[in-house]
N, C-alpha and C positions, 0 to 999 in steps of 0.2 A: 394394390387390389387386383383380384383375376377373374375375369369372366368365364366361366364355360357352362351357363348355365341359361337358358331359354325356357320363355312361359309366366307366367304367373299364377293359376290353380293347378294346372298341367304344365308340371317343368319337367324337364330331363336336364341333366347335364354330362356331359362326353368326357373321357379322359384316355390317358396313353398317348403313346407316340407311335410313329409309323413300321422302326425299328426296334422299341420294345419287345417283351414277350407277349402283353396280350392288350386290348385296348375294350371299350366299353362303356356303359351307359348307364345312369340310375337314371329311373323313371319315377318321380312320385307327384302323388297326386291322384291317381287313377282309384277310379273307384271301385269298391270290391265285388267283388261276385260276379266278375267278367270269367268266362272262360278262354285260358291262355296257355300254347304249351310252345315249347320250342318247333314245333309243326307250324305254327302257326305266323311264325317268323321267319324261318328261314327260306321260304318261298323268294321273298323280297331282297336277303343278301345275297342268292344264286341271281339274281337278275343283274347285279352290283357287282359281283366281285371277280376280280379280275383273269387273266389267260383262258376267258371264252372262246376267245375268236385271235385272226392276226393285228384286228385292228385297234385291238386295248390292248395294255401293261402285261408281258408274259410272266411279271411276276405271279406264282400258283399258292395263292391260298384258298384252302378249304369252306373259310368265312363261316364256321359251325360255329353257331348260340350256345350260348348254357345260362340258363338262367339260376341266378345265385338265391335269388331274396326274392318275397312279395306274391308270390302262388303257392297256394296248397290244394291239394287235390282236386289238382286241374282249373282253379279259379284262382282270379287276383283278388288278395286279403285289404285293399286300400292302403298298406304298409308300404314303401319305396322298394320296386321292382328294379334289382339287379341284374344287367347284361353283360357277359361276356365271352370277348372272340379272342383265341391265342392268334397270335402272328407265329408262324412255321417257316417262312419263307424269305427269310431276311436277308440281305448280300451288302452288309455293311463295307466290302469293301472296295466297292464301286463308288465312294464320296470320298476319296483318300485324296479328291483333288477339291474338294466342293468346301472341305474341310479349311480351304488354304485359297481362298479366293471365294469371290458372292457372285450367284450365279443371277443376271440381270433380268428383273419380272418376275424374279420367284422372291421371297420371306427373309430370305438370310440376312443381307444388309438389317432390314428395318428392325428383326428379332435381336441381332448386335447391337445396335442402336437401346433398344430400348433396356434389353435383359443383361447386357454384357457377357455374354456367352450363346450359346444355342446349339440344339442338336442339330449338326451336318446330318447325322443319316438320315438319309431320305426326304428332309425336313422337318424332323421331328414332328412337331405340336401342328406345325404347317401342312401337314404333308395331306392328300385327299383322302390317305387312307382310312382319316379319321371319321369320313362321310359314313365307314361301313358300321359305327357306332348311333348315328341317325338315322340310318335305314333299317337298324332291327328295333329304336326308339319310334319311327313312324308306325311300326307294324304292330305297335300297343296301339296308338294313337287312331289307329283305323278301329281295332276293336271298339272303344267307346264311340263311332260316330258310322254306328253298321248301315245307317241309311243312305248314307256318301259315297257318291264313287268317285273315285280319283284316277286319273288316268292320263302318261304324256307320253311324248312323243320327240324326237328330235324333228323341226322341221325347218334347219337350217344346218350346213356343212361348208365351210371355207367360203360361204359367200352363196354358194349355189341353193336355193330353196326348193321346199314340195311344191306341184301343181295343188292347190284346195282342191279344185274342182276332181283330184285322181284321188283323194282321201279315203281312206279305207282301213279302217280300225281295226280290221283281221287282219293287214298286214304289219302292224308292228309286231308282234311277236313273231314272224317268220324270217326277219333278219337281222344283221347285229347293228343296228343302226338305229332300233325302236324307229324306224319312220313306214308312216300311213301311205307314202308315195313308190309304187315298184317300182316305175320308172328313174326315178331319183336315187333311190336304196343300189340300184344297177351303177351310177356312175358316178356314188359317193366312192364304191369300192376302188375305183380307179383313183378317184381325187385322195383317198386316203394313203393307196398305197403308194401313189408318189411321193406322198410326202412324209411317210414311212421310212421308206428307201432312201430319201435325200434327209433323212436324219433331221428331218426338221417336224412344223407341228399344226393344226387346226385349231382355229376354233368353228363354235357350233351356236345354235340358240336350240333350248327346248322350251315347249309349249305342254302347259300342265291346265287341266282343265277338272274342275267337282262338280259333279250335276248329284242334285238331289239334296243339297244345303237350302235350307226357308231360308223366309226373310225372317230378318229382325236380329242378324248375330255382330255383334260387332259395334262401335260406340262413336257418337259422332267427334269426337275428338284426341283424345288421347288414348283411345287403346282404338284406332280405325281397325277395323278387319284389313282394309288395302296396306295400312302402314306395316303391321305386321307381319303380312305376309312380303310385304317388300326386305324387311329386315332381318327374315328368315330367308329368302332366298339370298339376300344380298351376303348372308353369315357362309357362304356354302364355299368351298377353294375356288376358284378362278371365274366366281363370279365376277361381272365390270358391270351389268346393267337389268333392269327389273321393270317389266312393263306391265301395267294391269288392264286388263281390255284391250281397245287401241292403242294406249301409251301415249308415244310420241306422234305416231299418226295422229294423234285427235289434236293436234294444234296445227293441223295443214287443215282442219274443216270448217267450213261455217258452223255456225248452232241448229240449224236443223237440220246438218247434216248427222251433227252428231249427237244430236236427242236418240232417247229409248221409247220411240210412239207408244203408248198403252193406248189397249180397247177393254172392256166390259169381261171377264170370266166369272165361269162360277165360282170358282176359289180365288176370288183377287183377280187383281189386273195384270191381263194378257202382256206381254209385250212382242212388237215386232221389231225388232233391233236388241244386239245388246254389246254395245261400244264399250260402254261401265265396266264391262266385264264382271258383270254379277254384281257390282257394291258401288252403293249408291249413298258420299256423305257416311262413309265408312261403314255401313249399314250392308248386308248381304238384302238382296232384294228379291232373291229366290229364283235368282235364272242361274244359268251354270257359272263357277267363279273362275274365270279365266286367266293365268298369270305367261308373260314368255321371259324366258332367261339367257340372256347372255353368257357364255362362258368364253374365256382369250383362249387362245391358241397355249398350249402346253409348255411352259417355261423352260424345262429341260430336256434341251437337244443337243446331236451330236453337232450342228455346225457352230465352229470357234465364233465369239462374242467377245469383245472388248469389256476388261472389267479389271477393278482393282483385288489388291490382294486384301485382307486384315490387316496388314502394317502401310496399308495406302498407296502401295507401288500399281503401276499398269500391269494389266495381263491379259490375256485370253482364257477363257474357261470352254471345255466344251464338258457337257454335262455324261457320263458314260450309266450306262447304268437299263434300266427296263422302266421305260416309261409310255403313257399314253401317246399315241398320237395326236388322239384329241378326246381329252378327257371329257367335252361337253356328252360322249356315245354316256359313257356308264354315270354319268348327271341325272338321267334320266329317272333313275330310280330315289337318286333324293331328292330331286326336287320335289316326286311325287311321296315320300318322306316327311320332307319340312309343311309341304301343305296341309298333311295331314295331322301333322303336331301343331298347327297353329288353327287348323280347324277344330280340331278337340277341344284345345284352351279356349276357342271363343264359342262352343257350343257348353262348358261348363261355367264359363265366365255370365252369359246367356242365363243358365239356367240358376247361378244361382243369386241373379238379380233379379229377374221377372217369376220364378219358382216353375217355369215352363221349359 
């Protein structure tokens, strides 16, 4: 049995390889008489896709949409919306060593393992490039929830974090790093390109935040809003961890430290605090739904690694080839992707249990 499919009224499912000729997305579920045009999507895989800058993958592809199925004259028909991106830029034969040995922290072993074969380029099915098939699938997914904003940020790089207090949401779009901290954005450059130059890799956390989600979306058990979105983030390449609100912090607090005090409003209760990070008992509670994401340091580098062959002999692999430094920079755009596909499914899931 194979998975590549997410969602329950709102699914998508991704397919392709990273070496292939094109990779892509069916979206179905969506309801019709949305207006949707490839304009509307490709905003989101220029933020994603790679040779931006020196500090992500100089692999250059174009990342241009076409959508196949499921719009006609400029509206989605509720029919399954087809996505697809050609890959242009492939260099298959920079894995002519990856072929013949498994490169430690990345897919290969385990896809051996399990499929008895596997695509070396790139890592095939593994590979991140598959993210840019989520992020033209989130930019349907925002269309049905126009009230949502979504919005992340990197706010963590090889250990070094933002000052909160220097936050400033004009500044992630003015450098390649999505982070709200100048001062940080300044000496990520440096943290990255050493570790660029020494052929080695980062990791990062990014910080995804929805304002404008009610309460009431999401189910106190088995379909939680927190659980899904942990599951959706956790589904994304070189995720390791998934914090909702405080996370882990909130087990170093007492209980009133980390209650959500409510007072009196006119629309419902105020809150001054929000640990929960928006969901409450798997319930959205209508403050902003706050997720951070771990992503490891970038599995293929140039420094040699101790590793066996496919017929089980010792070796060294070093990985050659154009990769991220630290894949968690261009994360950023699917995380704020998957939020939005898992917010979608739980504002139609929402809607068509209560008819609101």
């Amino acid at each position: 049995m194979s998975f590549n499919t997410f969602g329950r009224v709102l699914r998508f499912t991704t397919w392709g390889e990273s070496h292939g000729p094109a990779l892509g997305a069916v979206v179905d579920g969506c309801p019709p008489q949305i207006a949707l045009s490839e304009a509307d999507i490709q905003p989101f895989l220029d933020a994603r896709k790679p040779g931006t800058s020196r500090f992500t993958t100089q692999r250059r592809e174009p990342d241009e949409v076409r959508i196949l199925s499921g719009v006609f004259e400029g509206q989605t028909t509720g029919t399954p919306i087809s996505l697809m991106i050609e890959n242009t830029d492939q260099r298959s034969k920079d894995y002519s060593e990856v072929a013949k040995a498994y490169r430690p922290g990345h897919a290969d072993y385990a896809y051996d393992a399990k499929y008895g074969l596997r695509d070396y380029r790139g890592g095939g099915r593994s590979s991140a490039r598959e993210t840019a098939a989520r992020v033209a699938a989130g930019a349907v997914a925002r269309k049905i929830i126009p009230g949502v904003q979504i919005r992340g940020w990197v706010s963590a790089i090889g250990g070094d974090t933002i000052d909160e207090a220097k936050f400033d949401a004009a500044q992630i779009g003015r450098n390649p790093f999505f982070c709200p901290d100048a001062a940080a954005a300044a000496r990520w450059e440096a943290l990255v390109d050493e570790a660029r130059k020494a052929g080695s890799s980062l990791g990062a956390v990014v910080t995804c935040e929805a304002t404008g989600v009610p309460a009431g979306w999401g189910a106190p058990l088995y379909a939680k809003l927190d659980a899904d979105l942990a599951a959706g983030m956790m589904g994304i390449n070189a995720v390791k961890g998934v914090e909702i609100g405080d996370g882990f912090a909130a087990a170093a607090l007492r209980g009133e430290q980390n209650a959500d005090p409510m007072t009196p409003g006119n629309d419902g209760p105020q809150f001054e605090a929000n640990h929960a990070g928006g969901i409450a008992g798997g319930i959205s509670t209508g403050q902003p739904v706050r997720v951070r994401v771990a992503f490891k340091p970038t599995s293929s580098i140039l420094i040699p690694v101790p590793t066996v062959t496919r017929d089980g002999h010792a070796s060294e692999i070093v990985t050659k080839g154009r990769h991220d430094p630290c894949v968690g920079i261009r994360g950023v755009p699917v995380v704020e992707a998957m939020m939005a596909l898992v917010l979608a499914d739980h504002f139609m899931l929402h809607r068509a249990q209560t008819g609101r």
